[in-house]
N, C-alpha and C positions, 0 to 999 in steps of 0.2 A: 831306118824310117825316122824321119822328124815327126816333133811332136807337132808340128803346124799342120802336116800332112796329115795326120791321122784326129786332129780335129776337125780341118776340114772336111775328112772323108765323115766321121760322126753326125756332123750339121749336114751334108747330104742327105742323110739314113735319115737324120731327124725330120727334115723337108721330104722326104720321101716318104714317111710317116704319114706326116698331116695331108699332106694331099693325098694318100689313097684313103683315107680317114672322112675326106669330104668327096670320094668318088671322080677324083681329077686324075685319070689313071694316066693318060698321058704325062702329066706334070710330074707324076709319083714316077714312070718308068725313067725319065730324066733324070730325075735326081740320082735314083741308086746308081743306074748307069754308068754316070758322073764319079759316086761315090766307087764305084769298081773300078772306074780308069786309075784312079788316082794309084790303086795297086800299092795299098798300105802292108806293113807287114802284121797286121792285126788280121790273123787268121776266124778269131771268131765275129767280127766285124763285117768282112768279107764273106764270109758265110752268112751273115744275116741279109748283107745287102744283095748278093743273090739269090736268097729264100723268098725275098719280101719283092725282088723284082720278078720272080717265079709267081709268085702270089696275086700280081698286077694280069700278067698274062693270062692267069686261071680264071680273076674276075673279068676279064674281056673277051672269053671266051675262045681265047686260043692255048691251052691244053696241051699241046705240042710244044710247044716254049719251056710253058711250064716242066712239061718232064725232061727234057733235053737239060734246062738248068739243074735240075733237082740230080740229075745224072752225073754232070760235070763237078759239082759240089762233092756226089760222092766220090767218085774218084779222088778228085783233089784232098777231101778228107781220109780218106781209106787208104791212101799212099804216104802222108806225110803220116799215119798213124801206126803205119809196116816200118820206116826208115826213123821213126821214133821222135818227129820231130810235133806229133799233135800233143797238147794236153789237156784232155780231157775234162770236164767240171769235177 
């Protein structure tokens, strides 16, 4: 992973921030979106940017997104923490 990539993906999260901050949910689902494409190897980064675009879904009342991402997270956390490759706070 380059460090440009994973700045860039931070200033997404960041921008994804402030717009679900001022209620711009579509603006916020963009950005993290954006920030997941990028497919950094910053796992807990990644993890937040689909927490927070889970979080987007739950304020606009679609709840089914929400747990489908909350799902995919686990997995993807509970597998890379079986084959030893999570670490934990």
């Amino acid at each position: 992973m380059s460090l440009l990539t994973l700045a860039i993906a931070e200033d997404y999260n960041q921008e994804g921030d402030a717009r679900l901050n001022k209620d711009e949910f579509a603006d916020a689902l963009d950005f993290y979106t954006k920030g997941i494409e990028l497919k950094c190897n910053d796992d807990q980064l990644n993890a937040t940017m689909y927490t927070n675009r889970a979080r987007v879904h739950f304020c606009v009342g679609k709840p089914e997104k929400h747990a489908s991402y909350s799902y995919l997270l686990y997995l993807s956390v509970s597998t890379r923490a079986v084959i030893g490759q999570f670490s934990g706070p």
